[in-house]
N, C-alpha and C positions, 0 to 999 in steps of 0.2 A: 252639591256640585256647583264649580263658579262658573259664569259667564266661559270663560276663553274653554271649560272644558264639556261645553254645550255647545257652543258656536262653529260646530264642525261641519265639513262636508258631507256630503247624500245625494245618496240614487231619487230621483222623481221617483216616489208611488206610481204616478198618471202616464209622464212620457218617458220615464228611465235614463233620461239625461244626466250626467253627473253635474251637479249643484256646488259652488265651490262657498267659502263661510265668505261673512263681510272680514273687512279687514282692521274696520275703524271704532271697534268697541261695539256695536250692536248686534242682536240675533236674527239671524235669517230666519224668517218665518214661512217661506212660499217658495217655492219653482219659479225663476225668473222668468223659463222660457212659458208654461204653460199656464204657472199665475195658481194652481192648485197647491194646496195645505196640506198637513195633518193633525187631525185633533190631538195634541200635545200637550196641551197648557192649561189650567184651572185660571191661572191667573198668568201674567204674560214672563215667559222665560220658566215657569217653575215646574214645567216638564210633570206635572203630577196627573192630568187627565187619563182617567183607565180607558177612554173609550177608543181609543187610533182609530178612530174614521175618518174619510177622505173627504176633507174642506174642500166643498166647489166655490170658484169664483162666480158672487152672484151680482156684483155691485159696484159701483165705484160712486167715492164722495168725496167732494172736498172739503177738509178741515181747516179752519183759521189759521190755527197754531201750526198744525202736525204736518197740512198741506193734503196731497191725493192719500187718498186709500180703498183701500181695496176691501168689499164685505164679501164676507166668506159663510156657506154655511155647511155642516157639517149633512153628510148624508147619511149616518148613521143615526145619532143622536138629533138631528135638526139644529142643537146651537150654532147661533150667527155671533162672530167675529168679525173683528175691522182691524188691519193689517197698515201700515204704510206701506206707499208702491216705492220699492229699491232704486234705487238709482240705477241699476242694471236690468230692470223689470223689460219686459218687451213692450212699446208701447203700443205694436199696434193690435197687442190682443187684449191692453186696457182701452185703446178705439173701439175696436170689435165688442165687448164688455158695454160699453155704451151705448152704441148704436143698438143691443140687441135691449137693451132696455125702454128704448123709444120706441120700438112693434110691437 
């Protein structure tokens, strides 16, 4: 399966918001509004993970290259992922995201 026929829209798992796709060649990977995942991927875009568990956002980091993103870890499985935060990302639940990291 290519990119454009992966990069589709989706219900949030978490807030059931409809989630619309990027527009600009990359895969949405996260819930803009609530910043929550799904374990989808082995490797990034290849949709091969049997586990669909609910990536909670646990993290945020800055990368040189990549810039913000976002660590995720799965609740089921426990694997942590690191996402880029979208250009349509909320940001003040990447603030929130932080701040609760500093208590």
């Amino acid at each position: 399966m290519g990119k454009k026929e992966e990069n589709t829209a989706f219900i949030c798992a978490v807030c059931h918001r409809s989630v619309l796709p990027f527009k600009h060649g990359t895969y949405r990977n996260h819930c803009p509004f609530c910043l929550t995942s799904v374990h989808l991927d082995v490797l990034p875009g290849d949709r091969k993970s049997t586990c669909k568990g609910i990536m909670k956002p646990i993290g945020v980091k800055n990368h040189s290259k990549k810039g913000w993103q976002i660590v995720h870890q799965c609740l089921k499985c426990r694997m942590e992922k690191v996402n880029v935060v979208g250009i349509d990302d909320d940001w003040s639940k990447i603030i929130e995201l932080c701040h609760s990291l500093q208590t």
